[in-house]
ROMARSE-561544 format. One line per field, with one value per atom (N, C-alpha, C): residue number from 0; atom name; x, y, z. Coordinates in pm, whole numbers, always signed. Layout:
N
num <- (NUM;...)
atomo <- (CA;...)
xx <- (X;...)
yy <- (Y;...)
zz <- (Z;...)
This chain:
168
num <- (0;0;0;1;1;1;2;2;2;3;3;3;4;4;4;5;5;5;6;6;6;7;7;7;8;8;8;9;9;9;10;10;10;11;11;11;12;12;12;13;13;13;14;14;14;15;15;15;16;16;16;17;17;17;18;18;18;19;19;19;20;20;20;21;21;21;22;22;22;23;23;23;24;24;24;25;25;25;26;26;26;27;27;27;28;28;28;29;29;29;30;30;30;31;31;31;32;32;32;33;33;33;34;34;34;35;35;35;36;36;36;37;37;37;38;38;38;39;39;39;40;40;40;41;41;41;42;42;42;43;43;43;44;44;44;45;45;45;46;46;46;47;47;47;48;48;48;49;49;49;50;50;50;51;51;51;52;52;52;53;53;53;54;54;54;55;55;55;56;56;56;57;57;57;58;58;58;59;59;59;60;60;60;61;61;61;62;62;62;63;63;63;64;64;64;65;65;65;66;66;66;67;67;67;68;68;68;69;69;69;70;70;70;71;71;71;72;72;72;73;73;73;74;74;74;75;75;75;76;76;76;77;77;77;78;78;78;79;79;79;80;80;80;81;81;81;82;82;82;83;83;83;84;84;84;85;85;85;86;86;86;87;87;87;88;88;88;89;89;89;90;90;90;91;91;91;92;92;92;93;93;93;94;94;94;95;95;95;96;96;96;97;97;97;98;98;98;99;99;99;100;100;100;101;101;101;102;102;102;103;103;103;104;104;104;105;105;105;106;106;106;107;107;107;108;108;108;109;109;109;110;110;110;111;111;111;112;112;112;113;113;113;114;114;114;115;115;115;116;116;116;117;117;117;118;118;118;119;119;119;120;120;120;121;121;121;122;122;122;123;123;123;124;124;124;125;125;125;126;126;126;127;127;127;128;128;128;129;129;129;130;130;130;131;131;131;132;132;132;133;133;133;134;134;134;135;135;135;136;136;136;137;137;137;138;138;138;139;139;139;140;140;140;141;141;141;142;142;142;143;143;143;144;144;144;145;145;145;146;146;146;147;147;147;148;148;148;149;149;149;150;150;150;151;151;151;152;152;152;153;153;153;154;154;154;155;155;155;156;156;156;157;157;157;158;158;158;159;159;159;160;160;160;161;161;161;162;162;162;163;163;163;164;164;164;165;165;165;166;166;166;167;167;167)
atomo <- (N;CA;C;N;CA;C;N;CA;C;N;CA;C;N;CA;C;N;CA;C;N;CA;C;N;CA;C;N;CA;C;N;CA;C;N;CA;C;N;CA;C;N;CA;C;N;CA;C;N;CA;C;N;CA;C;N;CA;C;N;CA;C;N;CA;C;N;CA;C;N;CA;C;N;CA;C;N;CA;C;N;CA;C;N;CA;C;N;CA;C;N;CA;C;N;CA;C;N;CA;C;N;CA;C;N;CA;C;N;CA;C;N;CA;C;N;CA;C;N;CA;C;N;CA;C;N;CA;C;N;CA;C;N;CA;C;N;CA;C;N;CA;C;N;CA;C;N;CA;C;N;CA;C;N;CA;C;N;CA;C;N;CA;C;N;CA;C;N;CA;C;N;CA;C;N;CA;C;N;CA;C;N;CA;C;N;CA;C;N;CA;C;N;CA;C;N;CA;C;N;CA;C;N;CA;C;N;CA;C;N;CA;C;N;CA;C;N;CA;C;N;CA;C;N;CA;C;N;CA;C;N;CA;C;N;CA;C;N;CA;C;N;CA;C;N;CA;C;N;CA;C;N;CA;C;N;CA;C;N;CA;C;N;CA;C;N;CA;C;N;CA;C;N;CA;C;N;CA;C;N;CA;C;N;CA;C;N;CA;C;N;CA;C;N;CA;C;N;CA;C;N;CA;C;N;CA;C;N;CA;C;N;CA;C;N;CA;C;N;CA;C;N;CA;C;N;CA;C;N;CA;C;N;CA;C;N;CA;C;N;CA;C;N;CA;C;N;CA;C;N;CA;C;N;CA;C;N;CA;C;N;CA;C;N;CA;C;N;CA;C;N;CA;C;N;CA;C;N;CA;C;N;CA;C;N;CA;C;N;CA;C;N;CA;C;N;CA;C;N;CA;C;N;CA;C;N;CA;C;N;CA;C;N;CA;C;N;CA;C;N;CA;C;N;CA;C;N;CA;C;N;CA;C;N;CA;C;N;CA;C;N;CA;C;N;CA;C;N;CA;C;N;CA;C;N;CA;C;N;CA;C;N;CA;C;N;CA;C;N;CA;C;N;CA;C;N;CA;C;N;CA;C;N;CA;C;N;CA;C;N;CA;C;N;CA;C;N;CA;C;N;CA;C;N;CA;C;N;CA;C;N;CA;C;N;CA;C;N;CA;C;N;CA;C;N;CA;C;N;CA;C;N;CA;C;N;CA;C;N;CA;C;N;CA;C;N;CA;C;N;CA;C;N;CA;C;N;CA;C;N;CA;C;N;CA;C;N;CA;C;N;CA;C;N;CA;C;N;CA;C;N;CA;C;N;CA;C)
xx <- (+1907;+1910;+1983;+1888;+2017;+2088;+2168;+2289;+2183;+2090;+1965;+1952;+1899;+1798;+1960;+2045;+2164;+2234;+2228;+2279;+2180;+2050;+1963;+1936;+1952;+1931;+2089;+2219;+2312;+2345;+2266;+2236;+2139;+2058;+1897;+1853;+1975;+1917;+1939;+1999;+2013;+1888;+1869;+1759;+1769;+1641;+1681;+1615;+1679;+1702;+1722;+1654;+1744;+1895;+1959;+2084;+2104;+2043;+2030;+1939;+1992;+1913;+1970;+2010;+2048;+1984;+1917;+1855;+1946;+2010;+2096;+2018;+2109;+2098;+2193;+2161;+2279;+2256;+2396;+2360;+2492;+2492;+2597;+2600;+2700;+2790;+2880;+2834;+2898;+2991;+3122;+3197;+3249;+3310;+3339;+3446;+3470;+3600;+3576;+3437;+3482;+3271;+3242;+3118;+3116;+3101;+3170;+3034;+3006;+2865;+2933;+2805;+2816;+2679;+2737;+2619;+2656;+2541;+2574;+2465;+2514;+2411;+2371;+2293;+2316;+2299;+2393;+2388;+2306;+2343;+2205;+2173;+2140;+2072;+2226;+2308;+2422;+2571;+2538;+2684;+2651;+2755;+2692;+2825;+2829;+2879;+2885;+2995;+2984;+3088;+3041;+3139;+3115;+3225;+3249;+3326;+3308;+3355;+3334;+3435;+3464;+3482;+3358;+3360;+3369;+3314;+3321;+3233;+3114;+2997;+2953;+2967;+2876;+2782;+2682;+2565;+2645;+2659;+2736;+2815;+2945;+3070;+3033;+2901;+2846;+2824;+2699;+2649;+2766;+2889;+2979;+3035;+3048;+3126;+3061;+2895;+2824;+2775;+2803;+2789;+2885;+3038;+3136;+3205;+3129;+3158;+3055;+2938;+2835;+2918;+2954;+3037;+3135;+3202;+3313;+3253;+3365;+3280;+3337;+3227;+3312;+3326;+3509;+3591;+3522;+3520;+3514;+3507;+3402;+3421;+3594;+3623;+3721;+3871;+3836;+3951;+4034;+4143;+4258;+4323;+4244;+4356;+4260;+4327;+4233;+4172;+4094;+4060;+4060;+4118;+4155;+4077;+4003;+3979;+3997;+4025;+4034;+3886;+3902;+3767;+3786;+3681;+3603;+3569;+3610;+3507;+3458;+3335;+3224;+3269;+3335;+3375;+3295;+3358;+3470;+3603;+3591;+3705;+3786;+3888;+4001;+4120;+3972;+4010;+4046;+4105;+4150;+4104;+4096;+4051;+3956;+3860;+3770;+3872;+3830;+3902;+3774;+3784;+3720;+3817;+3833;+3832;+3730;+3797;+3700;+3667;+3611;+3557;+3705;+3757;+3888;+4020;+4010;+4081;+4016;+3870;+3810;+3761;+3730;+3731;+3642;+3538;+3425;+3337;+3264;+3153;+3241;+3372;+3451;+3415;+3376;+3381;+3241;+3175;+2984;+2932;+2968;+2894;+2978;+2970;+3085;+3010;+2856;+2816;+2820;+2815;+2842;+3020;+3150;+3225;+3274;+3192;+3219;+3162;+3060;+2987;+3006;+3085;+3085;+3224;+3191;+3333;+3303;+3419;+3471;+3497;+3406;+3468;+3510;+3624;+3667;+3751;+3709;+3789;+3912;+4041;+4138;+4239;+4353;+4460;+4550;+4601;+4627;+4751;+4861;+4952;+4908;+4786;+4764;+4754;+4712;+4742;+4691;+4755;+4765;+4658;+4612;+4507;+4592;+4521;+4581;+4690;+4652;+4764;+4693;+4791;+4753;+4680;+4628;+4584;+4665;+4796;+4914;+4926;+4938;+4986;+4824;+4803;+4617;+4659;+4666;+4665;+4795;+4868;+5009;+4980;+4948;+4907;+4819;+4699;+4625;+4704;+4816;+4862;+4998;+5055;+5228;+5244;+5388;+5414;+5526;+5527;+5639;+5545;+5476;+5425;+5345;+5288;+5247;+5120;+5103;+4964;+4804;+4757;+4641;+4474;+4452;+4314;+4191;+4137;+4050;+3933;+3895;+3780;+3747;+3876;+3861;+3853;+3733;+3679;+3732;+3806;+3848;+3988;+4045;+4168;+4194;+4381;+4419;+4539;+4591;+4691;+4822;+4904;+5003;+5106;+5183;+5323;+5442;+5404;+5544;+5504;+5556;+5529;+5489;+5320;+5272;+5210;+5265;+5241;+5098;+4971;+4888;+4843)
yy <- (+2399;+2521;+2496;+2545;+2532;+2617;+2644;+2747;+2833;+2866;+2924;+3038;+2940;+3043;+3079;+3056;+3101;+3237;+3207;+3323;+3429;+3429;+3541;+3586;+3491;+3587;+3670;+3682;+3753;+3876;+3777;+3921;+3959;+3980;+3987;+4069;+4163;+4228;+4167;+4042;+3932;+3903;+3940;+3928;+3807;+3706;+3623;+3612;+3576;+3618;+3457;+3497;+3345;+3420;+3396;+3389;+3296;+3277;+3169;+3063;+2945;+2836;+2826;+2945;+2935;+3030;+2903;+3059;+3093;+3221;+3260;+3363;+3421;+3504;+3628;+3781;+3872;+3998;+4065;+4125;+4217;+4326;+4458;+4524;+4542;+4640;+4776;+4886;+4982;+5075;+5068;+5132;+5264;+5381;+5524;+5491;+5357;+5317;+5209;+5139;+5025;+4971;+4919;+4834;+4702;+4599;+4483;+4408;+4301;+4242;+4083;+4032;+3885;+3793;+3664;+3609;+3478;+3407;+3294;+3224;+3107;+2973;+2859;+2800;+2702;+2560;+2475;+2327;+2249;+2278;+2157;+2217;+2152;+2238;+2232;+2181;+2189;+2290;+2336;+2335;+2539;+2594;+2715;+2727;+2786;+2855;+2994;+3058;+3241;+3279;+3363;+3462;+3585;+3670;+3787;+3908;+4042;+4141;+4252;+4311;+4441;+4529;+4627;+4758;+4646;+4514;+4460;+4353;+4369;+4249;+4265;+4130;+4112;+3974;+3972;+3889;+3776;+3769;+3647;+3591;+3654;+3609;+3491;+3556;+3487;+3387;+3400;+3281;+3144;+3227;+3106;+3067;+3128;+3060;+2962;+2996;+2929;+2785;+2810;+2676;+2575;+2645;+2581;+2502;+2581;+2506;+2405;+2405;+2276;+2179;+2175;+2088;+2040;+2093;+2048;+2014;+1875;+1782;+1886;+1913;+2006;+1879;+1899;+1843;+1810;+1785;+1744;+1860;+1880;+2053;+2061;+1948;+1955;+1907;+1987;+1967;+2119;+2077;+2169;+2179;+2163;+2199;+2251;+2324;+2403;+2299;+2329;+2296;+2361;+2355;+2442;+2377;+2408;+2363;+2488;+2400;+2503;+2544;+2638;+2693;+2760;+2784;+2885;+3037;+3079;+3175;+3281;+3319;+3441;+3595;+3615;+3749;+3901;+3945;+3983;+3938;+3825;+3830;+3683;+3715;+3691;+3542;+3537;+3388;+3303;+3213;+3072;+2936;+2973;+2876;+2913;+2811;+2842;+2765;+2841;+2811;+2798;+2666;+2629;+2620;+2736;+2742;+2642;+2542;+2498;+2577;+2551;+2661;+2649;+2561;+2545;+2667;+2670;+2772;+2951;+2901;+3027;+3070;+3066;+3132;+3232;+3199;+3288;+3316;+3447;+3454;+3425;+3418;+3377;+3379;+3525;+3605;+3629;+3569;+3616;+3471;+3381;+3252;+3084;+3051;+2970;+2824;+2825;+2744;+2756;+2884;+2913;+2942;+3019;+2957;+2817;+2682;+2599;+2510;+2572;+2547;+2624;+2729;+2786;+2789;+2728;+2723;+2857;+2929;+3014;+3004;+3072;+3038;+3171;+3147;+3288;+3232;+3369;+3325;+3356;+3293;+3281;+3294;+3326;+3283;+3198;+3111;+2977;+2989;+3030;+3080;+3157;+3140;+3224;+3134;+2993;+2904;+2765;+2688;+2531;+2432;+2336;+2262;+2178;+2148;+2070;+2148;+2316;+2385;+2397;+2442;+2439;+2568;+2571;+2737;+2787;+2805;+2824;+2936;+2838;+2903;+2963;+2944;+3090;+3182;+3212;+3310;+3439;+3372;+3385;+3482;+3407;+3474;+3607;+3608;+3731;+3820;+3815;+3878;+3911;+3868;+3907;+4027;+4102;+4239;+4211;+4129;+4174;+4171;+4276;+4287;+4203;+4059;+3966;+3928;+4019;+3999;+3972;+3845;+3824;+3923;+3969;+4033;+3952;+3828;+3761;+3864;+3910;+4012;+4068;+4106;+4212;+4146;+4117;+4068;+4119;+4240;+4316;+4325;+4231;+4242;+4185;+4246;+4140;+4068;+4011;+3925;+3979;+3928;+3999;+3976;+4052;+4009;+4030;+4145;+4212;+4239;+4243;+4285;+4470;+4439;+4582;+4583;+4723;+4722;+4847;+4760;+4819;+4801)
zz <- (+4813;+4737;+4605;+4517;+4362;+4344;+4220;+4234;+4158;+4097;+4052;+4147;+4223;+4364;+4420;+4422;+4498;+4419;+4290;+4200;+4229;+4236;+4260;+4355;+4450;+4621;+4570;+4550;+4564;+4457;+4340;+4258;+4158;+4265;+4272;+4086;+4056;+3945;+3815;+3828;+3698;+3667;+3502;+3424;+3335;+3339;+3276;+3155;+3029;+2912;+2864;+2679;+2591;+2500;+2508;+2435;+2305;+2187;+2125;+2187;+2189;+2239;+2407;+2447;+2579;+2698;+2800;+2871;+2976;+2994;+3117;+3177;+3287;+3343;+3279;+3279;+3238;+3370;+3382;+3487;+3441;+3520;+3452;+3596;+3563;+3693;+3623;+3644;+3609;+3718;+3693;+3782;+3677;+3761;+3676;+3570;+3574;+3476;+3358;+3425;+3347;+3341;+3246;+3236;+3239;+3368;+3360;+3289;+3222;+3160;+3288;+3293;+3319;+3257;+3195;+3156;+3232;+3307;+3383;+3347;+3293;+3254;+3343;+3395;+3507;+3387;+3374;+3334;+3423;+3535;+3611;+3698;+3857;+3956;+4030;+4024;+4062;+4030;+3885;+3793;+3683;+3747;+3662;+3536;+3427;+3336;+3328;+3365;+3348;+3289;+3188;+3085;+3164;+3130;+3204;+3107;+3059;+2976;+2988;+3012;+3017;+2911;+2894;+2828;+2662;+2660;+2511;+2500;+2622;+2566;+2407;+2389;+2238;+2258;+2218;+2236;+2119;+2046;+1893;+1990;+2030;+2107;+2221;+2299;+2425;+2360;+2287;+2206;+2186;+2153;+2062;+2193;+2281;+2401;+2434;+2441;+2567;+2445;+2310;+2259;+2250;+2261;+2262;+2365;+2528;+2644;+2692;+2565;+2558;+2554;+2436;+2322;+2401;+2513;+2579;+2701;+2730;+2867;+2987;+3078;+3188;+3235;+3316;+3416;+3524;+3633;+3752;+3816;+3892;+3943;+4063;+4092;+4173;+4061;+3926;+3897;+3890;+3864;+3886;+3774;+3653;+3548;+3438;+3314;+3235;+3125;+3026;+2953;+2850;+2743;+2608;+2491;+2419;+2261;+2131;+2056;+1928;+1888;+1857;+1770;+1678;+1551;+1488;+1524;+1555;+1611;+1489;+1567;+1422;+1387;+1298;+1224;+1322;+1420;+1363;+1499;+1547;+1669;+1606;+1652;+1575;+1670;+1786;+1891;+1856;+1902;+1870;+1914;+2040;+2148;+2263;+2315;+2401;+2545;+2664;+2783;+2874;+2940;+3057;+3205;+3228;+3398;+3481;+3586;+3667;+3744;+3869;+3965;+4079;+4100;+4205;+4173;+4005;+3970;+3951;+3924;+3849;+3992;+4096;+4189;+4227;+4088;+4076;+4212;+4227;+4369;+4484;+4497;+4610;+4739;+4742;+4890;+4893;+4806;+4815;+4894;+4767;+4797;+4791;+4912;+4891;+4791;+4774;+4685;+4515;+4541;+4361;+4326;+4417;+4423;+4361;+4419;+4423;+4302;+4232;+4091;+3997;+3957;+3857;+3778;+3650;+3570;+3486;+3473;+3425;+3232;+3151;+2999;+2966;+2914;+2857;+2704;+2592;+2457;+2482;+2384;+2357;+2272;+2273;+2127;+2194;+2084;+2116;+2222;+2187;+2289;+2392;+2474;+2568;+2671;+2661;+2786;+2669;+2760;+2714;+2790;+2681;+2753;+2879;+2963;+3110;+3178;+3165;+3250;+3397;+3479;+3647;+3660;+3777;+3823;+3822;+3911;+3944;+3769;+3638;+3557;+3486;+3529;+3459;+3555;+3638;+3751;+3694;+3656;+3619;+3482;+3395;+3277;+3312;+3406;+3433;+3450;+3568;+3673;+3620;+3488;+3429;+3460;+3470;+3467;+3388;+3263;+3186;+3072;+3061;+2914;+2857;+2908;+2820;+2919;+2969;+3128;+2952;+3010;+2915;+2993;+2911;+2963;+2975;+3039;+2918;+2958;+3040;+3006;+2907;+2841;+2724;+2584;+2556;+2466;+2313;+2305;+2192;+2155;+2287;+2253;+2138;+2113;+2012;+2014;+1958;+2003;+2013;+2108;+2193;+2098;+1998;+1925;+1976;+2055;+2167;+2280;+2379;+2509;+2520;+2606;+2575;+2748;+2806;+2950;+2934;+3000;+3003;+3135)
């Protein structure tokens, strides 16, 4: 089975679409609070790519992720540490760096599929002080999950960069 046919038996209403020179899958979940977007790319018959945003999909943004985590060698799916690069990013977001979550940390499909789980790295944009290249899960998890003010959103595609501690 590829992670293809595995992503679609679980979520059958992913439409597949080109994104630039990229063909993914996109699929949307609407809860009374929040519009989550997902775009998931498969690299081989083995290896997926998924961006994920809340209440702030933009088709450009995807684009720049999903060219920028080309450009970067994915790790070892059994690695355990992040991957950070600097970037460019396209007017109007104000990122710094692209972040490759492996799948050991990104934890994606957890409780659905323990094969896509186990193939899907996680890209989410960045500012540079928001995590360091070759950090542990241990410290991504950490950053999501702060309660002193400095908790990183990466869902939220609109954020902006943290100067003081802001409890949301």
């Amino acid at each position: 089975m590829t992670v293809e046919s595995e992503l679609l038996r679980i979520e059958p209403e992913a439409q597949q679409i080109m994104l630039g020179d990229h063909k993914v899958y996109r699929s949307q979940r609407v809860t009374p609070a929040h519009t989550f977007a997902s775009i998931v790319k498969a690299t081989s018959a083995s290896e997926l790519i998924q961006l994920v945003a809340r209440d702030s999909y933009a088709d450009s943004l995807a684009q720049h992720l999903l060219d920028e985590a080309g450009k970067a060698e994915l790790e070892d799916r059994s690695s355990e540490r992040l991957r950070v690069s600097a970037s460019a990013f396209p007017d109007p977001w104000k990122f710094d760096a692209v972040v490759v979550v492996p799948p050991l940390i990104a934890k994606r499909f957890e409780h659905r599929s323990n094969l896509l789980s186990l193939a899907t790295f996680w890209v989410v944009p960045a500012f540079a002080q928001e995590f360091k290249d070759g950090e542990s899960g241990k410290a991504f998890w950490h950053q999501l999950g702060r309660k002193d003010g400095w908790r990183v959103h990466v869902v939220d595609w609109n954020r902006q960069m943290k100067t003081a501690p802001v409890w949301d």
